[in-house]
C-alpha positions in Angstrom: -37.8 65.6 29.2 -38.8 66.2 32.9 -38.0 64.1 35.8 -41.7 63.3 35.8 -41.9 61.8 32.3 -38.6 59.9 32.6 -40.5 58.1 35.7 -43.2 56.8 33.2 -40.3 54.3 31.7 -38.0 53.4 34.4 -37.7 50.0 33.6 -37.0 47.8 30.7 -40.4 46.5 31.2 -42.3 49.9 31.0 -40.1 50.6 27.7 -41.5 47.8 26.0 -44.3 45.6 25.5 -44.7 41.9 26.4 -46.1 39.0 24.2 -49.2 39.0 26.2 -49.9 42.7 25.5 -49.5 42.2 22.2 -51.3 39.0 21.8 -54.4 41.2 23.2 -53.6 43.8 20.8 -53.8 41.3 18.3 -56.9 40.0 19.4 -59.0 43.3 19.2 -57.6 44.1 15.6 -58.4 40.9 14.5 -62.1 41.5 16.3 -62.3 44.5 14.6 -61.4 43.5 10.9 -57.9 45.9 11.0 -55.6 43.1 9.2 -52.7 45.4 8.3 -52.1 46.1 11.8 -52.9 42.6 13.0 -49.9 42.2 11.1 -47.8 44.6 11.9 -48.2 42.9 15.5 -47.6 39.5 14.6 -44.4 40.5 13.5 -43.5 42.5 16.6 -44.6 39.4 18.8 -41.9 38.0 16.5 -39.2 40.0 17.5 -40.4 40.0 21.2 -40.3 36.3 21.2 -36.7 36.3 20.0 -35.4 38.8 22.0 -37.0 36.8 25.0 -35.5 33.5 23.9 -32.5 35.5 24.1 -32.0 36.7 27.2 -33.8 34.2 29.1 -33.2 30.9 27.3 -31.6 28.0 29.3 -28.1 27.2 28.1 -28.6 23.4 29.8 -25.5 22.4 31.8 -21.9 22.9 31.0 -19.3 21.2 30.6 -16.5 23.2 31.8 -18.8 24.7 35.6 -18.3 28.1 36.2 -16.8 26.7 39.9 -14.0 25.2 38.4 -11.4 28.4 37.2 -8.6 28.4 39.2 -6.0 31.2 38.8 -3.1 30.3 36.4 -0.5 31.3 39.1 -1.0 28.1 40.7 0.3 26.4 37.4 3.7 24.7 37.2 5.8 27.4 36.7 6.9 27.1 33.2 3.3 26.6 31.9 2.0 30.0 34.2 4.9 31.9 32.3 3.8 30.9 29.2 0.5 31.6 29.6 1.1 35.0 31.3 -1.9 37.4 30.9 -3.9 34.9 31.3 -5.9 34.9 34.6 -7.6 31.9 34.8 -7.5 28.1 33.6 -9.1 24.4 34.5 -8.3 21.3 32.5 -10.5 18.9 30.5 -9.4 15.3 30.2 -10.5 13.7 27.0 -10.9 9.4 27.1 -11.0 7.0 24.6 -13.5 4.4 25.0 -13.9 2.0 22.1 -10.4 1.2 21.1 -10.2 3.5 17.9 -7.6 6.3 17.8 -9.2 9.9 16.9 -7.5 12.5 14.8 -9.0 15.8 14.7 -12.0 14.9 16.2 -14.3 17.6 16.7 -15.7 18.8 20.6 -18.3 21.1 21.4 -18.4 22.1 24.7 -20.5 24.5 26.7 -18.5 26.7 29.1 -19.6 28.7 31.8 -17.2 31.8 33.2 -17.0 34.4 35.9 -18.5 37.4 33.9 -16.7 39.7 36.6 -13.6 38.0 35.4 -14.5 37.7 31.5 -15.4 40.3 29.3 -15.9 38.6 26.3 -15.9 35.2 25.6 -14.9 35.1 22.4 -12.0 37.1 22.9 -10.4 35.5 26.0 -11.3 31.6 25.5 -7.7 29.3 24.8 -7.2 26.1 24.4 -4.3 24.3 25.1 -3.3 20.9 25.0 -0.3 18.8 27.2 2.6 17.3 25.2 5.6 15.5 27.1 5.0 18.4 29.8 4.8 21.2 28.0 1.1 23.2 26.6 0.9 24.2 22.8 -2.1 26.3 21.8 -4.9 24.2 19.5 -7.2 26.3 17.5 -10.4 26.7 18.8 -13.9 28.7 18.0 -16.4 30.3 20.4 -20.2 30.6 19.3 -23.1 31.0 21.2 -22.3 33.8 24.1 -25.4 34.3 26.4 -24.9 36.1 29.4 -27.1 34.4 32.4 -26.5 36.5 35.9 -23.1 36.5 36.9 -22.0 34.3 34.6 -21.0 33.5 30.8 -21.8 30.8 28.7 -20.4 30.0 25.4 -20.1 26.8 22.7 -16.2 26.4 22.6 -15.0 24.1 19.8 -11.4 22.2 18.9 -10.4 19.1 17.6 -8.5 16.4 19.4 -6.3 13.6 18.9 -6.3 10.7 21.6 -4.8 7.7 21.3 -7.1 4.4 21.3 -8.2 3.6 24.7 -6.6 6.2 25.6 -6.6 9.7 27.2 -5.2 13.3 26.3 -5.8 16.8 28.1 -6.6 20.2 27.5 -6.2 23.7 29.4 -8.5 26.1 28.8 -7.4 29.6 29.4 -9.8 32.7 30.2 -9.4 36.4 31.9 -7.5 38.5 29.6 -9.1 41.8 29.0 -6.0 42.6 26.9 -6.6 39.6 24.8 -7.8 40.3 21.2 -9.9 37.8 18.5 -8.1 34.9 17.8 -7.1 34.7 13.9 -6.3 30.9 13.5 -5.3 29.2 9.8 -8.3 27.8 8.5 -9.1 24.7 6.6 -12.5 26.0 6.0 -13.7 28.4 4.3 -17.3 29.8 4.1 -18.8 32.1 1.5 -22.1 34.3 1.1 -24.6 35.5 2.8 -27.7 34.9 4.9 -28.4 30.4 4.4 -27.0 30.8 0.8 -23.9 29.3 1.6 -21.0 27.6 0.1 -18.6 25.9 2.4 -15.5 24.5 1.1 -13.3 21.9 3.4 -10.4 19.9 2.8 -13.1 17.1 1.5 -15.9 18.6 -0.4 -17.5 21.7 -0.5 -21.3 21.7 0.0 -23.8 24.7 -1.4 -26.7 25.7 0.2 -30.0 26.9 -1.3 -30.3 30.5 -1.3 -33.7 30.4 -0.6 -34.6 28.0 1.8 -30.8 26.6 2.9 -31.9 23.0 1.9 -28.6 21.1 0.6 -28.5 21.8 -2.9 -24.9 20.3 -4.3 -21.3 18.5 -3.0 -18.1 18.0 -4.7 -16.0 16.2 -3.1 -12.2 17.3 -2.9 -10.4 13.8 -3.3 -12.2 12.6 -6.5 -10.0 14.0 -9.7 -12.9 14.0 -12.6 -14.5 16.9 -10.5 -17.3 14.9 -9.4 -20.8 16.9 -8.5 -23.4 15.6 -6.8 -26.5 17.6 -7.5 -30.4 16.8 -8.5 -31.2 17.7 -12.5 -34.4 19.3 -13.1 -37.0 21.2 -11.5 -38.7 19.4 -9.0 -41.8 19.8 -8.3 -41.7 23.4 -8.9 -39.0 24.0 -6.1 -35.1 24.4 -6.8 -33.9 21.3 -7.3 -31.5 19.8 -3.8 -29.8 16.9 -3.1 -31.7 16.6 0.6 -35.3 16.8 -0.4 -36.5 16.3 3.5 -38.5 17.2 5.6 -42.1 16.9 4.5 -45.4 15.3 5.3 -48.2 14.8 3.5 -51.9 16.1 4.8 -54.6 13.6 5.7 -56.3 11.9 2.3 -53.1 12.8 0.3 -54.2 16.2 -0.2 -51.0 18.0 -0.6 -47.3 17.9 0.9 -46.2 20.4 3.4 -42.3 20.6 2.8 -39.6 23.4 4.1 -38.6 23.1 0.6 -41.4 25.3 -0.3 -40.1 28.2 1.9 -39.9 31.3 0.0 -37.5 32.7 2.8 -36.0 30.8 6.0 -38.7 31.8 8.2 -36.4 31.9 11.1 -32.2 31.0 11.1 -29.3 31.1 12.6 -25.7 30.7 11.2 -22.2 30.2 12.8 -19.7 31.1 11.0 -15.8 30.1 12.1 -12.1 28.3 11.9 -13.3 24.7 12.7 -16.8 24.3 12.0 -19.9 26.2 10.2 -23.5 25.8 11.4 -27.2 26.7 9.3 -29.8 26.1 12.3 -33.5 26.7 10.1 -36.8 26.5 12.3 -40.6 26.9 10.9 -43.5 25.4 9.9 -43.1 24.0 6.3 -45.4 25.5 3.7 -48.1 24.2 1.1 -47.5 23.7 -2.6 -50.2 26.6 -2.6 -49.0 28.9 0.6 -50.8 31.1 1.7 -53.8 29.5 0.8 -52.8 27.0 3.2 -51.0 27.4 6.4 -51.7 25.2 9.3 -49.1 25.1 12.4 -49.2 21.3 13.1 -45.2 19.9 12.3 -42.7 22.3 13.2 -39.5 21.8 12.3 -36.1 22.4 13.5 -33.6 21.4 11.0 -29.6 21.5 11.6 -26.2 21.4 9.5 -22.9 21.1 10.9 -20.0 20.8 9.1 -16.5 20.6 10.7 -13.7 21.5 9.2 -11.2 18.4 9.7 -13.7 15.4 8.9 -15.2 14.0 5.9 -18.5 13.8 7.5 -21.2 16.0 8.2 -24.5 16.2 10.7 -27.6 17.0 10.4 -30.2 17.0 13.0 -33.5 16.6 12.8 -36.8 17.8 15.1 -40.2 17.5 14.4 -42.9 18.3 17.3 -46.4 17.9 16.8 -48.2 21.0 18.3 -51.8 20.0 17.9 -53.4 16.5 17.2 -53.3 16.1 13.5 -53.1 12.8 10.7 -50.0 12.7 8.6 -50.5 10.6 5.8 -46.8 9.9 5.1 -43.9 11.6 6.4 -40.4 11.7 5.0 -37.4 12.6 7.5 -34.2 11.6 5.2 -34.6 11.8 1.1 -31.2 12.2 -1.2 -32.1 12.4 -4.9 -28.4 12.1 -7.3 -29.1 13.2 -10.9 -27.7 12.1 -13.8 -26.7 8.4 -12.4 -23.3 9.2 -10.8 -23.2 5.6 -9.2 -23.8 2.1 -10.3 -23.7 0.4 -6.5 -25.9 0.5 -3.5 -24.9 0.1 0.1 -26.8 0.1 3.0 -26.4 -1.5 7.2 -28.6 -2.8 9.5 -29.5 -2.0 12.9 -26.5 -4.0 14.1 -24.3 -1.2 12.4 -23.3 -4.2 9.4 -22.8 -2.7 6.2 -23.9 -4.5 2.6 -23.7 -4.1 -0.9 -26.6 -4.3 -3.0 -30.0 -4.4 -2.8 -31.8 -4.7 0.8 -33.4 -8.1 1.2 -37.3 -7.7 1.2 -37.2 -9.3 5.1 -34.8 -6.4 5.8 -36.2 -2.9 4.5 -38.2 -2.1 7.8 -34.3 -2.3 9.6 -32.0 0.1 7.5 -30.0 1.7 9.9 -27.7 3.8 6.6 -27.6 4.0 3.1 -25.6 5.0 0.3 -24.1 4.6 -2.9 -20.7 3.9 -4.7 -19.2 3.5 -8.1 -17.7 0.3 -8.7 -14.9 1.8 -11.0 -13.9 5.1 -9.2 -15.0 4.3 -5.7 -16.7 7.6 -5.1 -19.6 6.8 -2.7 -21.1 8.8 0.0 -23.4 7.2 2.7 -25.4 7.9 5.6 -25.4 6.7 8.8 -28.8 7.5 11.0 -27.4 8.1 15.0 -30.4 8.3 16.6 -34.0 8.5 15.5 -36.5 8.2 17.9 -40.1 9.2 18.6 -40.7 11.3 21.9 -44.1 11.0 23.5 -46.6 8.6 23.8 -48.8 7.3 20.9 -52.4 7.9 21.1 -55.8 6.5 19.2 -56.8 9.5 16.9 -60.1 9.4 14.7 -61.3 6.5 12.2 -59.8 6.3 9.8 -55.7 6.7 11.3 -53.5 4.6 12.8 -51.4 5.4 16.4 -48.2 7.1 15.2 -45.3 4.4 14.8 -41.8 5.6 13.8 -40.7 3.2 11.1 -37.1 2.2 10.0 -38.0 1.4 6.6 -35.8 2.7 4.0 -36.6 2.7 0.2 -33.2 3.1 -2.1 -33.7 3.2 -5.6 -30.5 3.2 -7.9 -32.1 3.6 -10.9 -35.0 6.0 -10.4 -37.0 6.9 -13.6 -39.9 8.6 -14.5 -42.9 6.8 -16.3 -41.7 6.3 -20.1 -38.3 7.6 -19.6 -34.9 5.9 -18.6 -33.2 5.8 -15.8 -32.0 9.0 -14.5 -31.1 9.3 -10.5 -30.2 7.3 -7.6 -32.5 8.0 -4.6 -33.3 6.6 -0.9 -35.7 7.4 0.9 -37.1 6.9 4.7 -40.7 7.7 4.9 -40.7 7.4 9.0 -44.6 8.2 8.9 -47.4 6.2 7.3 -50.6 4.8 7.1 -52.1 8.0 7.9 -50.8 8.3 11.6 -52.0 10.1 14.4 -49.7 12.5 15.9 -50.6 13.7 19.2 -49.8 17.4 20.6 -46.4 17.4 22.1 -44.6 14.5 20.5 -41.4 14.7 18.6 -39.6 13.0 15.8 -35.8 13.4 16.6 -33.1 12.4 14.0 -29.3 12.5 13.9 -28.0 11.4 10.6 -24.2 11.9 9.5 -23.1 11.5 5.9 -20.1 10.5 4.7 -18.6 11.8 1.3 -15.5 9.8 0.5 -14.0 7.1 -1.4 -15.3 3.5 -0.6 -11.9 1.2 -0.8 -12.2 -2.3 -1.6 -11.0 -4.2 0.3 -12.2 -2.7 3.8 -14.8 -0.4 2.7 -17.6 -1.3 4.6 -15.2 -2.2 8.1 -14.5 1.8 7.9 -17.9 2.8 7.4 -19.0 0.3 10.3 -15.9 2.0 12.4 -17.2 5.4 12.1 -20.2 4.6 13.1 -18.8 3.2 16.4 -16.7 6.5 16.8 -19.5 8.8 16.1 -22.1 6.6 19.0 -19.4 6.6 21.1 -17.6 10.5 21.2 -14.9 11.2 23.3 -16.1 11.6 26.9 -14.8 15.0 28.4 -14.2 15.2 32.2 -14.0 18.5 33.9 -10.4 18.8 35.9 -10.5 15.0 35.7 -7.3 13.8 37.8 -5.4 16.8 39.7 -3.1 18.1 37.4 0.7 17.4 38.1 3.8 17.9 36.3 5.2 15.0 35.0 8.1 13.1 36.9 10.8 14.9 34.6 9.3 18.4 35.6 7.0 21.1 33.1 8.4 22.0 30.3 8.2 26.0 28.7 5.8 25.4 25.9 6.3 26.6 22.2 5.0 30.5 21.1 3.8 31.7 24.6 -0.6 32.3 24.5 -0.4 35.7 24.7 0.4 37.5 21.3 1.6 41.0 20.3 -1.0 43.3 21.7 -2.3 40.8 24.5 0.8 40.6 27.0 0.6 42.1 29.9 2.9 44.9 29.0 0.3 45.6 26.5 -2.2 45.6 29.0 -2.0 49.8 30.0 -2.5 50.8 26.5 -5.4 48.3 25.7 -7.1 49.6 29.3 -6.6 53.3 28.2 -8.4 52.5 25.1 -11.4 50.5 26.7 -11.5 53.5 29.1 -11.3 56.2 26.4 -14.3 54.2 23.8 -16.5 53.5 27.2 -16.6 57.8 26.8 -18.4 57.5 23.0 -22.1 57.6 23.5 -24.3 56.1 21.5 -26.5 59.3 21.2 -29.7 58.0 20.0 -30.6 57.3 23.4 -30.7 60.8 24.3 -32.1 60.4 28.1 -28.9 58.1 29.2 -25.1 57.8 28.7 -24.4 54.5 27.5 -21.5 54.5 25.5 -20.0 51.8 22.9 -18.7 49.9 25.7 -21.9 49.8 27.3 -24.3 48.7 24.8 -21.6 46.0 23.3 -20.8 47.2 20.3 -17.4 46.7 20.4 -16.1 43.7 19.5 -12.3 43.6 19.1 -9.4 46.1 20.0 -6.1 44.9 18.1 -3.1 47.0 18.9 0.3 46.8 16.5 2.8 49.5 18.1 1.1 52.8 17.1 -1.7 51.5 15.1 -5.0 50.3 16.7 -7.6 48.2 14.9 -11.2 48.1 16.5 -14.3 46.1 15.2 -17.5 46.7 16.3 -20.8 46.2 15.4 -24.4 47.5 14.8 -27.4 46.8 16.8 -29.3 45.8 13.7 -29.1 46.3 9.8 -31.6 49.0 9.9 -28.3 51.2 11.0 -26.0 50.2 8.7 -24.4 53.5 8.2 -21.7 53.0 11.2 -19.5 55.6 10.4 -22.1 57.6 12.5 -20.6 55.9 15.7 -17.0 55.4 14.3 -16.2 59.2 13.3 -16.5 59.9 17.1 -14.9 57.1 18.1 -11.7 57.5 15.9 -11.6 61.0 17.1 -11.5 60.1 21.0 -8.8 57.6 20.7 -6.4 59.5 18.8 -6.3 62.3 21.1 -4.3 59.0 23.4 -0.8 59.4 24.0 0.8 56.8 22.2 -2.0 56.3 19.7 -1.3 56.7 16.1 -3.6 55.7 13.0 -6.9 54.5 14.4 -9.2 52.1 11.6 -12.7 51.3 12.8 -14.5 48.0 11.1 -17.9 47.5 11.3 -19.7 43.6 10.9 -22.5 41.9 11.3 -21.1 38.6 12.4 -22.4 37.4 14.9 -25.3 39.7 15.7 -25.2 41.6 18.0 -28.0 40.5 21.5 -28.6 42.0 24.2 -26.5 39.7 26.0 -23.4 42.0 24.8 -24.6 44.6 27.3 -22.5 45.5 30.1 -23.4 45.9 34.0 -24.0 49.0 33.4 -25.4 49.2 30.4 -27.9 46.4 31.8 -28.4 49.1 34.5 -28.9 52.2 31.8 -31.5 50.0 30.1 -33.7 49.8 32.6 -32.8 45.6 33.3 -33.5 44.6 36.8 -30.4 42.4 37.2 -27.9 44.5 35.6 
């Protein structure tokens, strides 16, 4: 290629083409009757918009600031020894508000680093917490690594134990470019692929839909018949789930648009890890007769989280209007049980009180949770609705409708049957829409339910469902360095197994340098005008060194190149010609994906980026 051509593309920018480009493009085949490649670019506006949202999306404030490292020599002396190779640290202190000890209660915090000082987040983040003067590493998960600037930013998750009205802190550690992925004991374990997922914990395991990651089943772990909570039969054409919502019905009663009708996720993203798993799904739902149908009026942003040392689990809910519309009904929480696995209803009010049995007719416009138990084996599960509010401002629509209201009215049926046959499920559900309201454009339906799958004691069954409900509205409050740090009055104490393991200390830290050094050689040759190697396009994403033998993981850019031994044959080759080096096994995966946020400073600079 000449240096004249090479000047045609100099920048990311030239090498590409924007959303507005393409929405014109779009335009004139559309104009001009050309529907095959008006959808060929509808998908590539698809994969701009992602890749956009990617490198430009807001990660919102953190809660660790990137101001507040502080190098680790200035620990007390035992705790800087222990955590040697480690560069940098700040504390988090953790208080108790409510009165109510926590045991493994999750966190999720958002972290911000030096990226001059980090090179991978999920490699180098530790977490450590203080007992009796003295750190002991806690497991912890990192999810979520954008790079902004000069900075990182990455989800960081542990669990915690503080004492009731009490307080507890953490050091978390980062700047180790020895340090390798963490590979903590799990109590969670998640298998399959893409939203079809089954994830097992210590209290149930849940199973997701392959097809449109809607809730299908849960066993709980506890209950010794082997208890499964599913829905029998077909549905209404669907596969049949335990979480029927979200849906809405169109103006008249036409039809019902549901995400339960999605052939495929339209767009997802899972998290995969120690302590928690995460199925984010986002789309418009479809029509019982998609594509005839397909208007973009609801979308909806649905979320699981399950943790890996609770009984509980979250889901949370957003709905935004994007153009003035009538919703007949809308439903924003439905769980159908097949096959009658309880004989007991429960449900609380908005004063977080929880009652047995039926909700009194003066009351069903206030259900704040519901659920379900069975007198004999206790085996319940309930929800508990966290928030649920409506964002924007109501608005006269045409005759005919009504000004959206959000409603709190919750229908719970334990013995659901079909006309002319008998009893058969237990169901509640909150139809938060109705009397064909008028949404405007822009407002929102947000929802934050948890749901509890464990035994319901008697005595004192409904004081621990009303307790957890206080813990969960009131989390732990985290505070960034909090109170100066000080050893206690008896002095620090060495902690337990020191952070750093085999491979990450610093005397490790030569031959893990020599091997950054030697795979930051291995091009990645299909960009024939530039040198950006492995390092550079951030592919590599672990280096594990035990004596001679050296481990490295690394990834793909997308599944379209799944053959990685085309990468990895050059890669083994370099590193073995190091002195010291021995057997060499390259790994590839696909978790997490790989963004452009994995790109170095140079490779930033390669790709034509204007702040690389």
């Amino acid at each position: 290629m000449s240096a004249d051509a090479r000047d045609l593309e100099p920048t990311w920018a030239d090498r590409t083409d924007g959303v507005d480009i393409k929405v014109e493009m779009l335009r004139r085949a559309l104009r001009s009757g050309n529907h095959e490649l008006a959808l060929g670019l509808a998908a590539s506006i698809k994969e701009t918009v992602a890749n956009e949202r990617m490198m430009g999306a807001d990660p919102g404030p953190a809660d660790l600031p990137g101001h507040g490292w502080q190098p680790s020599g200035g620990l007390p002396e035992p705790w800087s020894r222990w955590a040697d190779g480690w560069e940098l640290w700040q504390s988090v202190r953790l208080g108790e508000s409510i009165g109510q000890p926590r045991q493994a209660e999750p966190l999720d915090l958002l972290v911000c680093m030096p990226a001059e000082e980090v090179a991978s987040p999920q490699r180098e983040l530790r977490v450590a917490r203080l007992e009796d003067g003295r750190p002991c590493e806690v497991p912890s998960q990192v999810y979520g690594e954008v790079r902004r600037g000069p900075h990182w930013f990455a989800r960081l998750v542990f669990e915690a134990d503080v004492p009731a009205a009490g307080e507890a802190v953490f050091l978390v550690f980062c700047g180790n470019p020895a340090a390798e992925l963490p590979d903590y004991p799990s109590r969670l374990s998640v298998r399959g692929e893409g939203v079809g997922l089954e994830i097992e914990t210590p209290h149930y395991v849940a199973a997701l839909s392959r097809q449109m990651g809607q809730l299908e089943s849960l066993t709980p772990r506890w209950h010794l018949g082997g208890l499964r909570l599913s829905t029998h039969g077909d549905g209404h054409g669907e596969p049949p789930n335990l979480d029927w919502a979200h849906d809405y019905t169109t103006a008249g009663a036409f039809q019902k648009m549901r995400v339960t009708n999605w052939a495929e996720c339209p767009h997802y993203e899972v998290v995969r890890g120690p302590l928690c798993a995460i199925v984010r799904r986002f789309g418009f739902p479809h029509s019982p007769v998609h594509p005839l149908f397909t208007p973009s009026r609801l979308f909806m942003d649905l979320t699981y989280t399950f943790y890996a040392g609770v009984p509980w689990f979250l889901k949370d809910g957003r709905m935004e209007a994007t153009r003035g519309f009538c919703a007949h009904v809308a439903r924003d929480d439905e769980w159908y049980f097949g096959g009658r696995p309880f004989d007991a209803s429960l449900w609380m009010d908005g004063e977080g009180r929880v009652h047995e049995g039926p909700v009194p007719p003066e009351q069903i416009d206030h259900v704040w949770g519901a659920g379900f138990y069975h007198r004999q084996s206790r085996d319940s599960i309930f929800a508990i609705y966290l928030d649920h509010h409506l964002e924007g401002s109501p608005g006269a629509g045409p005759e005919g409708t009504s000004p959206a209201r959000l409603h709190q009215h919750l229908d719970i049926t334990l013995d659901h049957a079909r006309p002319g046959k008998p009893p058969h499920a237990s169901v509640w559900c909150r139809p938060m829409l109705r009397d064909s309201a008028w949404l405007q454009a822009g407002m929102a339906l947000v929802q934050r339910n948890a749901y509890l799958l464990a035994p319901y004691p008697r005595p004192g069954g409904a004081a621990g469902l009303e307790a957890l409900r206080q813990r969960l509205l009131s989390p732990l409050v985290a505070e960034a360095g909090g109170t100066p740090l000080a050893a206690p009055a008896g002095g620090a104490s060495e902690g337990g197994q020191p952070l750093a393991r085999v491979g990450e200390r610093p005397t490790d830290r030569p031959l893990k340098l020599a091997l950054w050094e030697a795979m930051g050689e291995v091009r990645e040759d299909q960009l024939g005008a530039v040198d950006a190697s492995l390092v550079d396009m951030g592919y590599i994403y672990d280096v594990r060194t035990r004596g001679e033998d050296v481990r490295v993981v690394m990834t793909m850019p997308h599944r379209g190149r799944p053959k990685h031994d085309f990468l990895a044959r050059p890669l083994r080759v370099r590193l073995e010609q190091l002195p010291g080096v021995g057997s060499v096994t390259v790994e590839l995966t696909w978790e997490p994906a790989w963004t452009p946020n994995r790109l170095t400073d140079a490779g930033r600079r390669l790709m034509g980026l204007a702040d690389g």
